[in-house]
C-alpha positions as CSV (number, residue, x, y, z in Angstrom):
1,X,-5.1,15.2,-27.3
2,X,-3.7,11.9,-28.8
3,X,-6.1,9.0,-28.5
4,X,-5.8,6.7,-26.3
5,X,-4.8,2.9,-26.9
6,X,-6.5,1.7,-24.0
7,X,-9.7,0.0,-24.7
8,X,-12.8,1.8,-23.7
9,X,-14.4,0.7,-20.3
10,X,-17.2,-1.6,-20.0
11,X,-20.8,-0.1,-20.1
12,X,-21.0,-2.0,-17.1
13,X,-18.0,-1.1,-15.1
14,X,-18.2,1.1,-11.8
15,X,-17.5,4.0,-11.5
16,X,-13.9,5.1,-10.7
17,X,-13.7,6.9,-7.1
18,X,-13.3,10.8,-6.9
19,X,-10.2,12.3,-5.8
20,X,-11.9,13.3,-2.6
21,X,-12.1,9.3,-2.3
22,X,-8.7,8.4,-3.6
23,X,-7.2,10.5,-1.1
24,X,-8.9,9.5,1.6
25,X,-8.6,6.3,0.9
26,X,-4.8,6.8,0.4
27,X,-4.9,9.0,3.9
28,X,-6.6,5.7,5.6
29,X,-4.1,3.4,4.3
30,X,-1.4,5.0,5.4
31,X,-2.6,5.4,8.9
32,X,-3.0,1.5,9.0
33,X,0.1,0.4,8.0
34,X,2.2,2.5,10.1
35,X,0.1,1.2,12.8
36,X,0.7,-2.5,11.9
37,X,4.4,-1.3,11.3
38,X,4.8,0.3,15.3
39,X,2.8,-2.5,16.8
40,X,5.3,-5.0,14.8
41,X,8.3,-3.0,16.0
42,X,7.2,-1.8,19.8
43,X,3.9,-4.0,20.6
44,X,0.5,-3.0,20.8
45,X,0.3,-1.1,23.9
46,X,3.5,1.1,23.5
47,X,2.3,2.4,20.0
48,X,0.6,5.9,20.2
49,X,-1.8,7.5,18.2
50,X,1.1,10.5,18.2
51,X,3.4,7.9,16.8
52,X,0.8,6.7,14.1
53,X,0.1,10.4,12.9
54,X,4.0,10.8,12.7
55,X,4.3,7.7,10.7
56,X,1.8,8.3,8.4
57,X,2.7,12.1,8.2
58,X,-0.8,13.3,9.4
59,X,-1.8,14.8,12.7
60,X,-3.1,12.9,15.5
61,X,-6.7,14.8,14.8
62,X,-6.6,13.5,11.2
63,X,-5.8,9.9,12.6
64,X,-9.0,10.2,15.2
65,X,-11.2,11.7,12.7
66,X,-10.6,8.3,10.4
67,X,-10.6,5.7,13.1
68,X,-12.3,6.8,16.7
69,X,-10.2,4.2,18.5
70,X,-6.6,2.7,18.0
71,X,-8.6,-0.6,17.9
72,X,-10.5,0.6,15.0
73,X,-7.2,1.3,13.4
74,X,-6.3,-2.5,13.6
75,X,-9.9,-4.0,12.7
76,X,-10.9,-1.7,10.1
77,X,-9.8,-2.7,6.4
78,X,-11.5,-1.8,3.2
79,X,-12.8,-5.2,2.0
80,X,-16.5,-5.2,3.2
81,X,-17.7,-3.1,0.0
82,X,-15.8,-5.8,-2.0
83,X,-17.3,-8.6,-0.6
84,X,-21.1,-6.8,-0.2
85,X,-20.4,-6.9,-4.3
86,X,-19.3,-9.8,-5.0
87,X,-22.2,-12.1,-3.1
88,X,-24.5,-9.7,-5.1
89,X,-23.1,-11.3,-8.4
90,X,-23.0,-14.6,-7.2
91,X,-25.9,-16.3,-9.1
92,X,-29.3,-15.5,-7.8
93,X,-30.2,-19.4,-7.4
94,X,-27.1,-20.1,-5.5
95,X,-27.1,-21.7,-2.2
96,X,-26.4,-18.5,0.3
97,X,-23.9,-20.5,1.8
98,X,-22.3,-21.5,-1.4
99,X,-22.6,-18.1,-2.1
100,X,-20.5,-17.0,1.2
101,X,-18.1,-20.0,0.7
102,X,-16.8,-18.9,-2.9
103,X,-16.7,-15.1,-1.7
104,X,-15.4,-15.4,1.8
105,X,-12.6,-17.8,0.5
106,X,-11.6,-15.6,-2.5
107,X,-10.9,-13.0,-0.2
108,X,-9.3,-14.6,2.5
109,X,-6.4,-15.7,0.0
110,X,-6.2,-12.2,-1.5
111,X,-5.9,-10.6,1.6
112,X,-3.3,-13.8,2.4
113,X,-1.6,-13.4,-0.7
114,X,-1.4,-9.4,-0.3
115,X,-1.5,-8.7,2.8
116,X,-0.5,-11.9,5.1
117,X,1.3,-10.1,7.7
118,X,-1.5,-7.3,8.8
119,X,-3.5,-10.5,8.4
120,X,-1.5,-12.9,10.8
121,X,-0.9,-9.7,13.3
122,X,-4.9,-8.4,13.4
123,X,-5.4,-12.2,14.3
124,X,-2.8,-12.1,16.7
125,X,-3.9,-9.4,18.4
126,X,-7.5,-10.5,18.4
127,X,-6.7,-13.3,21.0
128,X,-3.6,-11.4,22.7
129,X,-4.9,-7.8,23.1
130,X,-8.7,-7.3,25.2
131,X,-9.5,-4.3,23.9
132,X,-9.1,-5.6,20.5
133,X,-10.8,-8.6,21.1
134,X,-14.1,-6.9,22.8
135,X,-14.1,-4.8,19.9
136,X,-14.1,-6.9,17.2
137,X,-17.8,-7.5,17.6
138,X,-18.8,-3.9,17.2
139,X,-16.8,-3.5,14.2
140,X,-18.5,-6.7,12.9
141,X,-21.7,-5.3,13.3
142,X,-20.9,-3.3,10.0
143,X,-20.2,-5.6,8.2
144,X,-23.2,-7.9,9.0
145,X,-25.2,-5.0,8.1
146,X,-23.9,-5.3,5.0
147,X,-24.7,-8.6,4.4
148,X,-28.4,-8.2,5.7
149,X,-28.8,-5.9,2.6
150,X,-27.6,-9.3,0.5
151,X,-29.3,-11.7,2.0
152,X,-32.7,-9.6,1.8
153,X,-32.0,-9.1,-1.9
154,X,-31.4,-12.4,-2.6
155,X,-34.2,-13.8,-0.6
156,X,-36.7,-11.2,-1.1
157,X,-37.0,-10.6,2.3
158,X,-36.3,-6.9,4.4
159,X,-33.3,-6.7,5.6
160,X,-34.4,-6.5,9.4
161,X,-36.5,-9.7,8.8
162,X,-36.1,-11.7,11.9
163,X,-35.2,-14.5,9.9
164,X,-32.4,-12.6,7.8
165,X,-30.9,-11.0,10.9
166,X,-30.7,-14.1,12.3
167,X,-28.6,-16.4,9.3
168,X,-25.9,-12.7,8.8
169,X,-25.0,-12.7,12.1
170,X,-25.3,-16.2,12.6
171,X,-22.4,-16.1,9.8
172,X,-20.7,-13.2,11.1
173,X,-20.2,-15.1,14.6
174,X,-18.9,-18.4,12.8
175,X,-16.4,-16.2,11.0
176,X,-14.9,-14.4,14.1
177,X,-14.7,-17.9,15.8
178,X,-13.1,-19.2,13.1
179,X,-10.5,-16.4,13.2
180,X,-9.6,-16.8,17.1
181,X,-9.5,-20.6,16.3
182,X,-7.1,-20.2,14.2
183,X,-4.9,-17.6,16.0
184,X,-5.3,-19.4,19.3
185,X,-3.7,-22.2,17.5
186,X,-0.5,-20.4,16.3
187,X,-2.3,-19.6,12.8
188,X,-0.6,-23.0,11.4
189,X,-3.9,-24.4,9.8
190,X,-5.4,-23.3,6.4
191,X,-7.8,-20.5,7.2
192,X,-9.7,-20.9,4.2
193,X,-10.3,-24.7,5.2
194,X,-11.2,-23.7,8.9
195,X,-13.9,-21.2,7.4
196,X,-15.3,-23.8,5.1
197,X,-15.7,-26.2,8.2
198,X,-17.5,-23.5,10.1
199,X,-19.7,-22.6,7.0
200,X,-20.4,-26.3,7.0
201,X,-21.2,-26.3,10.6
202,X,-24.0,-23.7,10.4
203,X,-24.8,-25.7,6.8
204,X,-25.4,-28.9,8.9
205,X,-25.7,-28.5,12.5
206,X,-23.0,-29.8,15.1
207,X,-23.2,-33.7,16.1
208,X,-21.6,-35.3,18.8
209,X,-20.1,-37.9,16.5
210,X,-16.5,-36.9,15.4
């Protein structure tokens, strides 16, 4: 075998995912966008999951077994890992809400950058579709989970500390107002602005002074 070029990987790097991962991974991806792609084309209501699974070339068993719910299909995405990881290398004697600032906002203009229009129609569907909207909260729930775990690491607390509970979903909530805020007001703001000035909000309390 001829060596490679490349230069070795850092001691430090993780680990590259399986191919059992990759392709579910790959398998999940394609599912969503062919969702975002039918709901684009026909709306939300007239898409399928039969239509998804013949998009995506899998079968409608394949598509259930991923997502339980065609809302799932529109509120799941694959960043929650990512950001788990990245507030665990923020530095340890960072303000948490510093913390969530840098890594909320990094991500929210990747996934702008990247991925705008799944972005701008999730939102939009969020304020235009009930079902979506009732279970956004239930998806949430995973990911504030997820930041329980980082908050009790960072704190030194358990992760089902009152206290703890109490500050993730507290953020979790300002995050999926923030989100309807700005899709109930035709998306035109900066998004990363609006989460900043809900971040603030729960940094400072709300005063009747404007």
């Amino acid at each position: 075998m001829a060596a490679s070029s490349a230069p070795p990987p850092a001691a430090d790097a993780p680990p590259r995912p399986g191919l059992r991962e990759r392709k579910k991974l790959k398998t999940r991806v394609a599912i969503r966008t062919a969702t975002y792609r039918l709901i684009s084309e026909q709306g939300y209501d007239a898409t399928t999951v039969e239509q998804i699974a013949e998009a995506a070339e899998v079968s409608p068993s394949t598509v259930s077994r991923y997502f339980p719910t065609k809302e799932d299909i529109v509120l799941t995405d694959e960043y929650d890992p990512l950001l788990d990881a990245a507030l665990r290398e923020r530095p340890a004697d960072e303000q948490l809400l510093e913390s969530l600032r840098v890594v909320v906002g990094e991500a929210l203009r990747r996934s702008l950058a990247h991925e705008k229009e799944e972005t701008l129609l999730r939102t939009r569907l969020m304020v235009d579709v009930p079902a979506v909207r009732s279970r956004v909260a239930q998806s949430m729930s995973v990911t504030g989970r997820l930041l329980c775990g980082a908050v009790a690491e960072r704190t030194g607390r358990q992760a089902d500390d009152l206290e703890v509970r109490v500050f993730s979903m507290g953020v979790i909530a300002a995050l999926i107002e923030t989100m309807l805020f700005w899709a109930e007001r035709g998306q035109r703001e900066d998004l990363v602005q609006l989460v900043e000035r809900a971040l603030d909000t729960l940094r400072t309390g709300c005063t009747l002074s404007r």
